[in-house]
N, C-alpha and C positions, 0 to 999 in steps of 0.2 A: 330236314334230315330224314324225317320219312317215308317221303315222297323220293327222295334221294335212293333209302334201302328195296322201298317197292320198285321203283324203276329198274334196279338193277335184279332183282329176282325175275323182273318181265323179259328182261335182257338173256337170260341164264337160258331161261325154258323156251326162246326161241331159239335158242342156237344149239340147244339142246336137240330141240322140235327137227328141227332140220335136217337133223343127220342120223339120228335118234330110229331106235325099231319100240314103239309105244303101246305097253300095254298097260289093265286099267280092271281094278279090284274091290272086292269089299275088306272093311277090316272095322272088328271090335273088339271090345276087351275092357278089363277094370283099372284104375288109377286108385295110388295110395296118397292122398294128400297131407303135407303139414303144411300148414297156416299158419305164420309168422306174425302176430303182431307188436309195431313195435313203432318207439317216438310218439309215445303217447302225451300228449302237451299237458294234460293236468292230473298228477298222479293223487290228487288229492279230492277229486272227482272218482274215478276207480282207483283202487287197489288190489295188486297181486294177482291180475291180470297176468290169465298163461293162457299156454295153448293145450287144448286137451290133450292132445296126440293123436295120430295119423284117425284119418278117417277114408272109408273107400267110395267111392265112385264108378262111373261107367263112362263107356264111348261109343261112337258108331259112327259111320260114313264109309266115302270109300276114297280111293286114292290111284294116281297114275306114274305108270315107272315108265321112264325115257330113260332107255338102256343104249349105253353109247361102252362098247368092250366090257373095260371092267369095272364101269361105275355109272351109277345110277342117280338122276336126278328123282325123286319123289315126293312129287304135291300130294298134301291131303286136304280133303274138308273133312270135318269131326263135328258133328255135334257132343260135347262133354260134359255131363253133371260133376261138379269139382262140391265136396263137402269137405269140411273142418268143423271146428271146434275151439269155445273159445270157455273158461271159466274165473271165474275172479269172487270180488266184492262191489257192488254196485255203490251208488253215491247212497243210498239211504241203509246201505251196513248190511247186507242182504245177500246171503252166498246167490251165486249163479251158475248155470252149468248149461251152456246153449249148443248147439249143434247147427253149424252156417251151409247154407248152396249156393253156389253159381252157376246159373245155366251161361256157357260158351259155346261158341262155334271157334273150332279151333282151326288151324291156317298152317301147318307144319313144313316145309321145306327142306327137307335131309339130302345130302349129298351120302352116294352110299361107294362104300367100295367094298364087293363081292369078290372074292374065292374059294371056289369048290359050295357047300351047304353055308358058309362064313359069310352073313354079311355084320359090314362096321359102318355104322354115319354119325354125320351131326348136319346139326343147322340149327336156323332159327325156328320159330312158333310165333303168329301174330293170333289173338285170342279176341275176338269180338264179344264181349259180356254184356248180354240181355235183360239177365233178370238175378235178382238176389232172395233169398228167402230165407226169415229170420222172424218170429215172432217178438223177442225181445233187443236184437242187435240189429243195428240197422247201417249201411254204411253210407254216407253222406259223400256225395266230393266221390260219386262212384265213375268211375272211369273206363268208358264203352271201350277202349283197345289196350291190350296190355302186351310185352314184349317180353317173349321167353327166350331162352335157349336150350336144345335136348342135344343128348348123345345115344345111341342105340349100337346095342349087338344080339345077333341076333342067327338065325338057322334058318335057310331054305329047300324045303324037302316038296318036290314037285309042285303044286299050284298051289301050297301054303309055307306062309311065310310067319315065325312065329321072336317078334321081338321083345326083349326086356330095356327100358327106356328109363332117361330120368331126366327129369324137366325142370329147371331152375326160372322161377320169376328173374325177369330184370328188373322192371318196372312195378309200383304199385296197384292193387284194386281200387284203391277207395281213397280220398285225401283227409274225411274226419269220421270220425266215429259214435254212434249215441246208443246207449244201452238204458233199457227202461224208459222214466220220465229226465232223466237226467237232459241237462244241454249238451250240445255236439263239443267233442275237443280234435285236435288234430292230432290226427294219428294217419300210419301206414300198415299195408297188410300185404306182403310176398306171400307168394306159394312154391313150395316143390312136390313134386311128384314123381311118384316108382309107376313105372304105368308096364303092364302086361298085354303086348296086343296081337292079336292073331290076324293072319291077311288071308285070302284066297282069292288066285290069280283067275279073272274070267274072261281074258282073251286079249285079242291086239286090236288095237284100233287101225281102219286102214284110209289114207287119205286119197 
């Protein structure tokens, strides 16, 4: 299946590529994350397990617009610090209050359709995750690709482009969870994000 959805993105940007006037930018900006957790297999191992509430982040990379009339195909690469928050009651009775990162490299694919400074997209997000960092929460059953989906709207006012975006997990980070010395139970962890990004247009590429 996903060898299936990658083929057809490959598909998309050559036929894109083709006909396409391409040009090719920076973009960064911050993300708001919540971190879902949730199907926790032993509530009698943690309890009262939430989520802290939003925490922020960053992004950077750059990105390439294959501009065919009035819409736009747009790759990006992202590197992204994604943080949350997670607090509860641990197995030995013991409040907790932890603060999670994921380093990703983010994979975005928006289809866009512009009018006038208006632009509107969506697509998917494939999310490569590298590395987690947590002194007390650890995720087990961690999962190197995840599968989003985003929508964006957004303003473009000469060689900047300035989006307001939100990112919905499909898929899970992690498949078990372990906090403290406690044993791992299985659990799952979605993310969404409010993500604010700014682009600046640095030229065309010519073939």
């Amino acid at each position: 299946m996903k060898k299936t959805i990658l083929s057809a993105i490959a598909i998309c940007v050559l036929s894109f590529s083709a006909q396409a006037q391409i040009d090719f930018g920076l973009r960064a900006g911050v993300n708001f994350t919540d971190m879902k957790l949730k199907d926790v297999a032993d509530s009698q191992t943690y309890s009262d397990i939430a989520n802290g509430g939003m925490e922020y982040g960053y992004h950077f990379g750059g990105y390439l617009n294959l501009n065919f009339f009035l819409l736009e195909l747009q790759p990006e690469i992202l590197y992204t610090r994604v943080n949350g928050s997670l607090e509860g009651i641990d197995a030995s009775g013991k409040a907790f209050s932890e603060n999670l990162g994921i380093h990703t490299v983010d994979i975005p694919f928006n289809l866009i359709f512009g009018m006038g400074p208006v632009r509107l997209g969506a697509g998917p997000v494939i999310s490569y995750q590298f590395a987690s960092a947590s002194e007390i929460v650890q995720f087990n059953g961690f999962n190197s690709i995840v599968w989003n989906a985003q929508v964006l709207a957004g303003v473009e006012l000469g060689k900047f482009q300035l989006d307001l975006r939100y990112q919905l997990g499909l898929t899970s980070a992690m498949e078990s969870l372990k906090i403290g010395s406690a044993n791992s139970v299985l659990a799952s962890a979605n993310t969404s994000q409010i993500i604010l990004a700014l682009g600046i247009d640095l030229g065309f590429l010519i073939f």
